[in-house]
C-alpha positions in Angstrom: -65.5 -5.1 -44.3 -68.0 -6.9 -46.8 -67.9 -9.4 -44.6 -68.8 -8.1 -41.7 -71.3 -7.0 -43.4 -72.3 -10.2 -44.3 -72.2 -11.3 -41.2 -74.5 -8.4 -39.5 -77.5 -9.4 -42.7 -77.6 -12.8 -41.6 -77.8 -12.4 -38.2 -80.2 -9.8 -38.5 -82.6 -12.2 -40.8 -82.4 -15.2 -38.1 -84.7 -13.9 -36.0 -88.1 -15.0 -38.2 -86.7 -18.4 -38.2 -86.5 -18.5 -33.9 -89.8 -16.7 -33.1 -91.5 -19.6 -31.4 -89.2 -19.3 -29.0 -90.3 -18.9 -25.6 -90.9 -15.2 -24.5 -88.4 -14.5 -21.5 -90.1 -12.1 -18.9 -87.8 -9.7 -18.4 -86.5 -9.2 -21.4 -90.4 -8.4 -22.6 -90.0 -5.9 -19.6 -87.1 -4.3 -21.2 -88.0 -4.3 -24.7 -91.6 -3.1 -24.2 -90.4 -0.3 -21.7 -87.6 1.3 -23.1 -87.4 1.9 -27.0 -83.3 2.2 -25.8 -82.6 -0.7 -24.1 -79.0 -0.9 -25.6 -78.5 2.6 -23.2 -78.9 0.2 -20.0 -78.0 -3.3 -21.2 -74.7 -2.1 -23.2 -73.3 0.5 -21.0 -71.4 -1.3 -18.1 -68.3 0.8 -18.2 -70.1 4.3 -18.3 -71.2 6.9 -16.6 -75.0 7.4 -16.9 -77.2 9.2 -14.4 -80.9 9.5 -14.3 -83.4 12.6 -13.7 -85.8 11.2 -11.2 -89.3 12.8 -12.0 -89.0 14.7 -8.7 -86.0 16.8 -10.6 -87.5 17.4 -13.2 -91.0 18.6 -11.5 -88.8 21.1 -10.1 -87.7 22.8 -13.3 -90.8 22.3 -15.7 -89.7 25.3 -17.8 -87.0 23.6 -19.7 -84.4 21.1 -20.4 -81.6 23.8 -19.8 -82.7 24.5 -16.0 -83.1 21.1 -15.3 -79.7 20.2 -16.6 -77.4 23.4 -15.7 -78.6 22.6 -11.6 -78.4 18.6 -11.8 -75.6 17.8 -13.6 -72.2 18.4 -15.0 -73.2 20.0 -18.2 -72.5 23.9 -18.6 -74.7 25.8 -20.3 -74.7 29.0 -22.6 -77.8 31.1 -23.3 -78.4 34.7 -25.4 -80.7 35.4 -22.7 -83.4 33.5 -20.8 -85.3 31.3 -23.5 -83.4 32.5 -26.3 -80.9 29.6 -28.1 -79.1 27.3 -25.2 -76.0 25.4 -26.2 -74.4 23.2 -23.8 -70.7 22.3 -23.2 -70.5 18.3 -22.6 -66.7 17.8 -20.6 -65.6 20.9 -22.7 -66.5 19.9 -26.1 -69.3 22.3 -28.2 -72.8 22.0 -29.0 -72.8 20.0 -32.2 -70.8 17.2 -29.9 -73.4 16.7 -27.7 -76.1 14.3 -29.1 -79.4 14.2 -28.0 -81.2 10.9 -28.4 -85.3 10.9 -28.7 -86.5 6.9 -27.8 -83.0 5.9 -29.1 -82.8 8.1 -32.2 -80.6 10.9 -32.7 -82.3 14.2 -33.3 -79.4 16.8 -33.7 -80.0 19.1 -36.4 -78.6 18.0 -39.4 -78.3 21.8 -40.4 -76.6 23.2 -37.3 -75.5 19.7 -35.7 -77.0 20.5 -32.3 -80.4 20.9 -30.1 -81.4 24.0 -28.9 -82.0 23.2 -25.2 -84.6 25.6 -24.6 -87.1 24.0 -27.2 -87.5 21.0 -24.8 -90.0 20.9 -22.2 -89.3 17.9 -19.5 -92.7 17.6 -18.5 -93.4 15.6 -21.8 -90.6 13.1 -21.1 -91.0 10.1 -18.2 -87.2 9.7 -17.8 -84.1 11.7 -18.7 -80.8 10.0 -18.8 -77.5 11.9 -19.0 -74.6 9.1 -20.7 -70.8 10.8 -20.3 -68.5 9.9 -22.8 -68.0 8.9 -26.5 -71.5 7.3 -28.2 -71.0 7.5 -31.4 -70.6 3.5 -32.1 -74.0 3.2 -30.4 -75.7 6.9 -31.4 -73.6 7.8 -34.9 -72.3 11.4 -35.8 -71.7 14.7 -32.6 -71.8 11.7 -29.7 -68.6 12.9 -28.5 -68.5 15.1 -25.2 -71.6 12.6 -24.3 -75.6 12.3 -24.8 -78.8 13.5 -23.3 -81.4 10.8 -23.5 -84.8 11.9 -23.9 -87.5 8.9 -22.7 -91.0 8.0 -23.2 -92.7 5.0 -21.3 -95.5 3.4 -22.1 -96.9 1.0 -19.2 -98.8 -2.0 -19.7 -101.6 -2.4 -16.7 -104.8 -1.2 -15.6 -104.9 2.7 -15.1 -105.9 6.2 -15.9 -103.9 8.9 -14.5 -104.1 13.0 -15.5 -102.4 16.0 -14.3 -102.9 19.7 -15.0 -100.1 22.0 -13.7 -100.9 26.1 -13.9 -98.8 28.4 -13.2 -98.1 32.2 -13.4 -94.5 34.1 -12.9 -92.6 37.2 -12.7 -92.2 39.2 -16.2 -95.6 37.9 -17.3 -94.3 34.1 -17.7 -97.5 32.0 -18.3 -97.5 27.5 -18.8 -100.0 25.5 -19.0 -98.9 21.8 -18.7 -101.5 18.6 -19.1 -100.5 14.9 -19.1 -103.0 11.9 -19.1 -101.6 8.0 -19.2 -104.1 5.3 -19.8 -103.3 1.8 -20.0 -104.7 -1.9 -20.4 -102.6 -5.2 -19.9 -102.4 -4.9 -23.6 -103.2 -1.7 -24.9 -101.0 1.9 -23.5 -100.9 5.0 -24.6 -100.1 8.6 -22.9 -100.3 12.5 -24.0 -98.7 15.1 -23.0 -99.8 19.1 -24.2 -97.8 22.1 -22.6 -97.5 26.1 -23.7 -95.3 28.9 -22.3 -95.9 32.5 -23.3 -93.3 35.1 -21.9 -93.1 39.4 -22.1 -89.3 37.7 -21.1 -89.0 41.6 -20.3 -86.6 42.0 -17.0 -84.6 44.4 -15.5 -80.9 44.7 -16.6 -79.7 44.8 -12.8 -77.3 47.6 -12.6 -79.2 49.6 -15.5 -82.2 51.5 -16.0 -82.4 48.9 -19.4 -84.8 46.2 -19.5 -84.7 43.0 -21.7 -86.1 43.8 -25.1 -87.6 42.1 -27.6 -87.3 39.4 -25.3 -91.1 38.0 -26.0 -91.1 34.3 -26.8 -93.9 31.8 -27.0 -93.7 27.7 -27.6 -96.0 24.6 -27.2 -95.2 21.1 -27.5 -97.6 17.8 -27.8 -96.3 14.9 -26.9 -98.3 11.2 -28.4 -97.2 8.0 -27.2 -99.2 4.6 -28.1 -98.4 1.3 -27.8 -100.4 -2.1 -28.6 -99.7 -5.9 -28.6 -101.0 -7.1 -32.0 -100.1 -10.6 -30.2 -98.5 -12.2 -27.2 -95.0 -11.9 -29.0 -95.9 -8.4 -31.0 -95.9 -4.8 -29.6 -96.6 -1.9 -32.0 -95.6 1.3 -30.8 -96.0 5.0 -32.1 -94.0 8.0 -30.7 -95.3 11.7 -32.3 -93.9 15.1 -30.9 -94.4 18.5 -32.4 -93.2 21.8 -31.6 -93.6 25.1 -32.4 -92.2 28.3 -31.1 -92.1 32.2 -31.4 -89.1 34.2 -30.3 -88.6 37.3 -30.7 -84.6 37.0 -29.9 -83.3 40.0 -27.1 -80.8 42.6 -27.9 -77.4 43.2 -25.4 -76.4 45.5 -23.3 -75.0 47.6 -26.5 -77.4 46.8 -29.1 -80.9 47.0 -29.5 -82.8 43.9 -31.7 -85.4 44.1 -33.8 -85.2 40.7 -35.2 -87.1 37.3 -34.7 -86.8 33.7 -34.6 -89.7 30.7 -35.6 -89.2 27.3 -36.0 -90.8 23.8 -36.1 -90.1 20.5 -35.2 -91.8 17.4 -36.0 -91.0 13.7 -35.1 -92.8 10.3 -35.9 -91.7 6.9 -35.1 -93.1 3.9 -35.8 -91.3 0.8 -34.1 -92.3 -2.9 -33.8 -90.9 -5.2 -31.6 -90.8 -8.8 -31.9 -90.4 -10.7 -28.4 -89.3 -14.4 -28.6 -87.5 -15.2 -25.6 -83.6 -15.4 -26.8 -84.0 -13.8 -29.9 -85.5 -9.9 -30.1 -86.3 -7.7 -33.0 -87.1 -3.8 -33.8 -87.7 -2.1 -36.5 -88.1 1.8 -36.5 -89.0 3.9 -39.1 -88.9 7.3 -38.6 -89.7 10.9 -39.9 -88.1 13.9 -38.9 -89.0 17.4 -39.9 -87.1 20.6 -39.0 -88.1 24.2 -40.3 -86.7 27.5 -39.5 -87.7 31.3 -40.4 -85.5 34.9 -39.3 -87.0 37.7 -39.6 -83.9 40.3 -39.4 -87.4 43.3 -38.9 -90.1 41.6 -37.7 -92.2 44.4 -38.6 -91.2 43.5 -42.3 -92.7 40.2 -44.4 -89.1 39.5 -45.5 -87.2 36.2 -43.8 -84.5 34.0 -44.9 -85.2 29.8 -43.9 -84.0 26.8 -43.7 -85.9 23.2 -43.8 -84.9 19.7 -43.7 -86.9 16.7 -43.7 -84.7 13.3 -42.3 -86.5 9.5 -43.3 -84.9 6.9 -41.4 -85.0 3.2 -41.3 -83.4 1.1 -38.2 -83.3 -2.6 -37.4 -81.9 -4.0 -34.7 -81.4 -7.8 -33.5 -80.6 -8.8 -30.2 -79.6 -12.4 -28.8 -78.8 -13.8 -25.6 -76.6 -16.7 -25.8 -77.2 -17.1 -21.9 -77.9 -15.0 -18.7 -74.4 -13.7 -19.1 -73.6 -13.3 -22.9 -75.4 -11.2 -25.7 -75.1 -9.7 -28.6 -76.8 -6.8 -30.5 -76.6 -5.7 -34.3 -78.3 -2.5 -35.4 -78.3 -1.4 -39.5 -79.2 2.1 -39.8 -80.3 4.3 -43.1 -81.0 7.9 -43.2 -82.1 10.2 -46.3 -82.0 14.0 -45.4 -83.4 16.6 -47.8 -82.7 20.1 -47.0 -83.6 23.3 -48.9 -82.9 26.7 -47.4 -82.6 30.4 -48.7 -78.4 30.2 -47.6 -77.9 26.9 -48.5 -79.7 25.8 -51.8 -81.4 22.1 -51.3 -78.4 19.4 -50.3 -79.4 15.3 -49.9 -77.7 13.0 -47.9 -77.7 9.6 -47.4 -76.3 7.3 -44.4 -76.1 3.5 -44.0 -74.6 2.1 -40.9 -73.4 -1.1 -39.1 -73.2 -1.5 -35.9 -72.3 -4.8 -33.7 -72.5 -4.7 -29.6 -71.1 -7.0 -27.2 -71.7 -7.9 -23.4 -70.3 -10.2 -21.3 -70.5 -10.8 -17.7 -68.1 -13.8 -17.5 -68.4 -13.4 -13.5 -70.5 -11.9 -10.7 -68.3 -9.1 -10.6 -67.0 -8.2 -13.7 -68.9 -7.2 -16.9 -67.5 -5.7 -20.2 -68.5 -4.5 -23.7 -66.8 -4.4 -27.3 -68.5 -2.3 -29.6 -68.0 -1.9 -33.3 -69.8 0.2 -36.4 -68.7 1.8 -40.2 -70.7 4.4 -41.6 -70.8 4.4 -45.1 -71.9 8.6 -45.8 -72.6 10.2 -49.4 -69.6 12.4 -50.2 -67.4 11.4 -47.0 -65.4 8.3 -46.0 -66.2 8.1 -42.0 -64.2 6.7 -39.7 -64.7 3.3 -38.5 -65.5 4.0 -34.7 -65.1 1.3 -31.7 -65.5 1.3 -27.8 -64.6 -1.0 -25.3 -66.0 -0.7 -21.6 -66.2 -2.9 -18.3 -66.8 -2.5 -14.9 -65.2 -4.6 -11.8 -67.3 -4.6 -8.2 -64.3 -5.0 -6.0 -66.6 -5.4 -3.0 -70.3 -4.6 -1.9 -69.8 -1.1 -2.1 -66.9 -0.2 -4.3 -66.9 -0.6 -8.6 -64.4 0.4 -11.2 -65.5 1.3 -14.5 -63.4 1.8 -17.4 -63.9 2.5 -21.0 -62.4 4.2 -24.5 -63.9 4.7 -27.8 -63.3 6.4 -31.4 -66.0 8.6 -32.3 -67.0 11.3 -34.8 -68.7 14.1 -36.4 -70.0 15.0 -40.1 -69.9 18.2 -40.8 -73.1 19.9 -41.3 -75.0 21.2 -44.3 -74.5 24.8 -42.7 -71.2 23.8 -42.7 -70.9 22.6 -45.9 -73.3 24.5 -47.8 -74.2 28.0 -46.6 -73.8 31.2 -49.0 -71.5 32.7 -48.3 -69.0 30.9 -46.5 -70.1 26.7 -46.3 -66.7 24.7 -47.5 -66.9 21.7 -49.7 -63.3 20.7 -48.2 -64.2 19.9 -45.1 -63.6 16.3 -43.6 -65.1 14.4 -40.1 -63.8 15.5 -36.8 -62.2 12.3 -35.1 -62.0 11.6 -31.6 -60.5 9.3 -29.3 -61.2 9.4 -25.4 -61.0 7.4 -22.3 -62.8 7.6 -18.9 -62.1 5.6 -15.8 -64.8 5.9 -13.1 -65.3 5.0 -9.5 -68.7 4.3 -7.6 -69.2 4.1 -3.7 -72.6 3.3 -3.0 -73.7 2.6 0.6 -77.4 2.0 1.8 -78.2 6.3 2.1 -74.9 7.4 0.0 -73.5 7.0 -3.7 -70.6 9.1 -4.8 -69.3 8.7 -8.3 -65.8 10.0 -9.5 -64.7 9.9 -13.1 -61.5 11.5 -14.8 -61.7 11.6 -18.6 -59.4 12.5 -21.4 -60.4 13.6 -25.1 -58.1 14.3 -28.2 -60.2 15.6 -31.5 -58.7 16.2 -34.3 -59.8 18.2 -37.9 -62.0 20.0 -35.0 -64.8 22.1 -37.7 -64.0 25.8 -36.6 -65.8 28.9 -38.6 -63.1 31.8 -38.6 -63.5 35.1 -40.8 -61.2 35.2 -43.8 -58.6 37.7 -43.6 -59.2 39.3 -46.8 -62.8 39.7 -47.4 -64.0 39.2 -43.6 -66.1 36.5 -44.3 -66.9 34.1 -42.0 -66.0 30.3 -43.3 -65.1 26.5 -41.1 -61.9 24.9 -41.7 -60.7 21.5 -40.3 -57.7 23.6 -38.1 -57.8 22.4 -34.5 -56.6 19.5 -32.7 -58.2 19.6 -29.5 -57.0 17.9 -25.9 -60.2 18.1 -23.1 -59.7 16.4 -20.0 -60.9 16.5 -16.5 -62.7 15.4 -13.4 -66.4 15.2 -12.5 -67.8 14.2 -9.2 -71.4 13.3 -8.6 -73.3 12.7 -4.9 -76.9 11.2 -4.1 -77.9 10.7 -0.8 -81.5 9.5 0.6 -82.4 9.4 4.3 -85.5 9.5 6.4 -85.6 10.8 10.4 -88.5 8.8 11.1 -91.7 11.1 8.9 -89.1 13.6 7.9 -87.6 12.5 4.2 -84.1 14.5 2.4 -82.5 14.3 -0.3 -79.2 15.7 -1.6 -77.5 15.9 -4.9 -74.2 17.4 -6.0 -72.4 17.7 -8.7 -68.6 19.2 -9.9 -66.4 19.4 -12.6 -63.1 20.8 -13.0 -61.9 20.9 -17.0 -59.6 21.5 -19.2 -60.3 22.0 -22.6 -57.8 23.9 -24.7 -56.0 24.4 -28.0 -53.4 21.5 -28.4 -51.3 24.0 -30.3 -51.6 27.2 -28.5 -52.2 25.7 -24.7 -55.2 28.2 -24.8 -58.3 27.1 -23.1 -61.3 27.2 -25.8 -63.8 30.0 -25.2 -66.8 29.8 -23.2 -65.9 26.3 -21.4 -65.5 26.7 -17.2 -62.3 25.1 -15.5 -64.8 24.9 -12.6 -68.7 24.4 -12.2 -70.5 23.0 -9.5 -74.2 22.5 -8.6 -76.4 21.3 -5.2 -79.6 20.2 -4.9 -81.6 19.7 -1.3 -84.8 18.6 -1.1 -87.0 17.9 2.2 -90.5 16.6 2.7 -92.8 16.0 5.8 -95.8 14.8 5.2 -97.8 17.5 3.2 -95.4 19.4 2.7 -92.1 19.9 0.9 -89.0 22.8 0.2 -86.2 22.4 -2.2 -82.8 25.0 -2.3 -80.9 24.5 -5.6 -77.4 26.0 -6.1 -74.8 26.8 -9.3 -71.5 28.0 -9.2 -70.0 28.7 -12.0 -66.2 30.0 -12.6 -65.5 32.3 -15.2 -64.9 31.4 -19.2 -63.2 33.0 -22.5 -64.9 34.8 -24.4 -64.0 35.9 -28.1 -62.2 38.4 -26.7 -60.0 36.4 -24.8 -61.5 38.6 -21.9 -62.8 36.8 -19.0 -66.7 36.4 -18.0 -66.6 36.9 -14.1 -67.6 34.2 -11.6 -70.9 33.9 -10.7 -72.8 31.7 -8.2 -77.2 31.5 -7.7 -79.7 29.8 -6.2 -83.4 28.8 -6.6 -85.8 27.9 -3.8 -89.1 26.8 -4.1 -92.0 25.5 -1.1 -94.9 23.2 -2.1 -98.1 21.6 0.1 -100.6 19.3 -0.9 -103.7 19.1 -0.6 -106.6 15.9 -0.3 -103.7 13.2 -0.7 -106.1 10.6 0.0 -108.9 11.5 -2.2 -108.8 10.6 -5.7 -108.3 14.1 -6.5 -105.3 15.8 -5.3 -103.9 19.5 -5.3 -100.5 20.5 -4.7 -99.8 24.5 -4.3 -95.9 25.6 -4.9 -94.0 29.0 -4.7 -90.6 29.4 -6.0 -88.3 32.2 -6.5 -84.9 32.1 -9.1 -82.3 34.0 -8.1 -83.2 34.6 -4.9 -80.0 36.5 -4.2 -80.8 38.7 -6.9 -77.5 37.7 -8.3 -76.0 39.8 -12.1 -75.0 36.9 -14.2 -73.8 36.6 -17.8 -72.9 33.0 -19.4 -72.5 34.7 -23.0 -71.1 38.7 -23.0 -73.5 41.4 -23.0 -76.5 39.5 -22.4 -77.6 39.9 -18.8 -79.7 37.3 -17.3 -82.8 37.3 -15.5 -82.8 39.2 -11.8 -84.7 37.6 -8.6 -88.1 36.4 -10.1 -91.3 34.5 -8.8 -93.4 31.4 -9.9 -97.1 30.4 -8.3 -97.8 27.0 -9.8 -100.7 24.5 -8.7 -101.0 21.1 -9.7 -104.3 18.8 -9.7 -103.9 15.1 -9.9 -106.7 13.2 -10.6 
């Protein structure tokens, strides 16, 4: 291992000694673009779909409703805007990693991301990757990753956009973006709010939601500069902050409420020299939490954490078909909390990618990274992927991978109940894929298989009742997923269509019994029509029922948004666009977690100026 080490330093330190090398076109493309290249240019074998803006226009409110009706990802909310975990090919929250401009942001406390603190409209691209990541995206990669994208664009232009809009149950956003650029100089911002009474009907009841108010804004700050014809200086800043006041259930009343913070900064140079590519991140991440069990009362228990992180990676291209990329990786974290005292952390990592496309049809990656992690030896992880175009329309893809999780500080550290015993979950999976893609059609299949083992449960203790994790469960999740995009035109009239379903399996390797709150069966459709002016989308879920502590069943349930829009002055440098939607238009009763009702048939009345 010292060697490889070795190996990794030196090739990382070439790159000062190549930099009159002839900048390469598109690879300046790709490197000043995308702050994660390695997500398109070391992926051949997997599955990755992308959120075109048009999706995610549709579902502005958050990265939950965007996700739950356009792809395979299930979701589980206590209540609408309350805490949203997602279930990634039937693994839990804390093995889904999200990754912010090719960083991972899951809570070091908790090990997830709460869903409903993302707004999309801040983001110019959301990728979905399915599979094992942890070689490329470290600890939780493991069901598979939500990629979270900012671009900065390098030409001549100003654009803005203000979107208003008003909704049932006294929902209020406010959304503003503006992008300005030179051939040298760009930089974008983007500022939303949303302010909620969150107080609907419990269809079936004379109750109403409680408690349910919840506020949040986000600011988005992307720049970007060339310092020279090889150097781009970038800056990525984020902040969040949120109110909610979190809604009892059908049996209990709350009182209680919920505040937190996030802040991110990133600084990253890139050094573009043809062959030979640098970057060099250096980040700060701050998380902060309050509960207030009364909110009436002054008295709350919290939790912060502040993460410093240092990343360099090196990339070289032997040829047009061969290149390699090493990444090292160092993170301090530095938590303090009223449960949990004040833990520190540090991470070092090395990581090593390959790609080779020896022919015009086949193209495959080896992948390879240790984690060295204060007060746990972590696995050493690997993946291996490639995909083979049989003919014009047909591709297989293939891949497998070890991957990982660290148990959190919550799970480590919090009083009463954190265990000091605890060791990394370990993984192993494999996915093979198929793709059809025809000139108006593309129809993906994948069937997966996952076995984690030392799986981090929290059970109560059977003497004192005290709720504690233990490494107990060796989990088996496997499955299918099918995904379809179609485009065609009948002459001015435009659709679109896109469907997605997953059957899976994801159950106790010991007892056969499937895990709680994971759906043998969800499925989604999305159809979208525009003429001219004007335009009407119909979005669908099904979702069959789950576990839930209890071993009871949560029933079936099955609902579906529609929304119309027409614009106004296309041709004038300013532009309106008017839309009315309405969730749940069947005025569907729905639960994804037991006893918490979700929203009945609502309206939204948004308008848009472009200018």
């Amino acid at each position: 291992m010292r060697k490889t080490l070795c190996i990794l330093g030196i090739l990382v330190s070439c790159f000062c000694g190549y930099a009159q090398t002839p900048t390469d076109s598109i690879q300046t493309l790709d490197e000043v673009v995308l702050s994660d290249n390695k997500l398109k240019n070391y992926s051949a074998g997997i599955k990755i779909e992308t959120l075109s803006d048009s999706t995610l226009a549709k579902n502005p409110m958050s990265l939950t409703g965007a996700l739950a009706f356009n792809s395979n990802i299930y979701f589980k909310e206590n209540g609408f805007g309350m805490i949203s975990s997602p279930s990634f090919r039937g693994t839990n929250a804390s093995q889904t990693a999200v990754i912010w401009n090719g960083i991972n942001i899951n809570s070091q406390l908790n090990g997830q991301t709460d869903f409903n603190t993302i707004n999309t409209t801040n983001y110019s691209s959301i990728d979905i990757r399915s599979g094992g990541g942890s070689v490329q995206y470290g600890s939780g990669s493991i069901g598979g990753s939500v990629h979270l994208n900012n671009k900065l664009e390098f030409y001549s232009h100003f654009k803005n956009r203000v979107d208003l809009s008003y909704g049932s149950f006294e929902t209020r956003q406010a959304n503003y973006t503006t992008s300005y650029g030179t051939n040298r100089f760009s930089g974008n911002l983007g500022v939303s709010y949303i302010d909620s009474e969150n107080d609907y009907r419990f269809l079936g009841t004379d109750n109403v939601n409680t408690n349910g108010q919840f506020n949040n804004y986000n600011i988005n700050v992307n720049l970007g500069y060339f310092i020279s014809d090889k150097d781009v200086l970038k800056l990525y800043q984020q902040s969040f902050k949120s109110e909610r006041n979190l809604s009892g259930t059908l049996v209990a009343r709350s009182r209680s409420k919920y505040d937190d913070e996030n802040y991110r900064t990133m600084l990253e140079w890139s050094r573009l020299s043809g062959k030979y590519n640098s970057k060099l991140k250096v980040a700060h991440l701050q998380e902060l939490f309050r509960y207030f069990e009364n909110k009436d009362k002054a008295n709350y228990s919290f939790g912060k954490l502040n993460t410093y992180l240092v990343n360099h990676s090196f990339n070289y291209r032997f040829s047009e078909t061969l290149q390699i990329k090493t990444i090292l990786d160092y993170s301090r974290f530095e938590g303090s909390g009223s449960s949990f005292g004040e833990p520190q952390r540090n991470a070092f990592s090395a990581t090593a990618l390959l790609n080779h496309k020896p022919t015009e049809a086949l193209s495959y990656g080896v992948n390879v990274r240790k984690d060295f992690t204060s007060g746990f030896t972590s696995p050493f992880v690997f993946s291996i992927d490639g995909a083979y175009q049989l003919t014009k329309h047909y591709t297989l893809q293939l891949n497998g991978s070890k991957n990982f999780r660290v148990p959190t500080f919550n799970d480590l550290y919090w009083q009463p109940g954190g265990n000091l015993d605890l060791v990394p979950e370990s993984s192993y999976q494999l996915d093979f894929g198929q793709q059809f893609n025809f000139k108006s059609i593309a129809l993906k299949l994948n069937g997966y298989y996952i076995n984690t083992t030392d799986l981090i449960q929290w059970r109560p203790n059977t003497t004192s009742g005290i709720w504690s994790p233990i490494n107990v469960a060796e989990v088996e999740s496997y499955g299918a997923e099918l995904e379809l995009q179609s485009r065609f035109a009948l002459k001015k009239h435009h659709f679109n269509v896109t469907g997605h379903y997953s059957y899976t399996v994801s159950e106790d390797a010991t007892t056969k019994a499937q895990l709680i709150y994971v759906p043998f069966h969800k499925g989604n459709i999305a159809l979208a029509y525009h003429y001219k002016q004007f335009s009407m989308f119909y979005q669908h879920l099904f979702n069959g029922e789950v576990f839930k502590i209890d071993r009871k069943t949560l029933s079936t349930y099955d609902i579906g948004n529609m929304g119309i829009s027409y614009a106004f002055n296309t041709k004038g440098q300013i532009n309106y666009e008017l839309d009315f939607r309405v969730n749940n238009i069947y005025n569907r009763y729905y639960e994804n977690v037991a006893l918490r009702p979700m929203p009945n048939r609502n309206y939204t009345l948004q308008t848009t100026i472009k200018f």
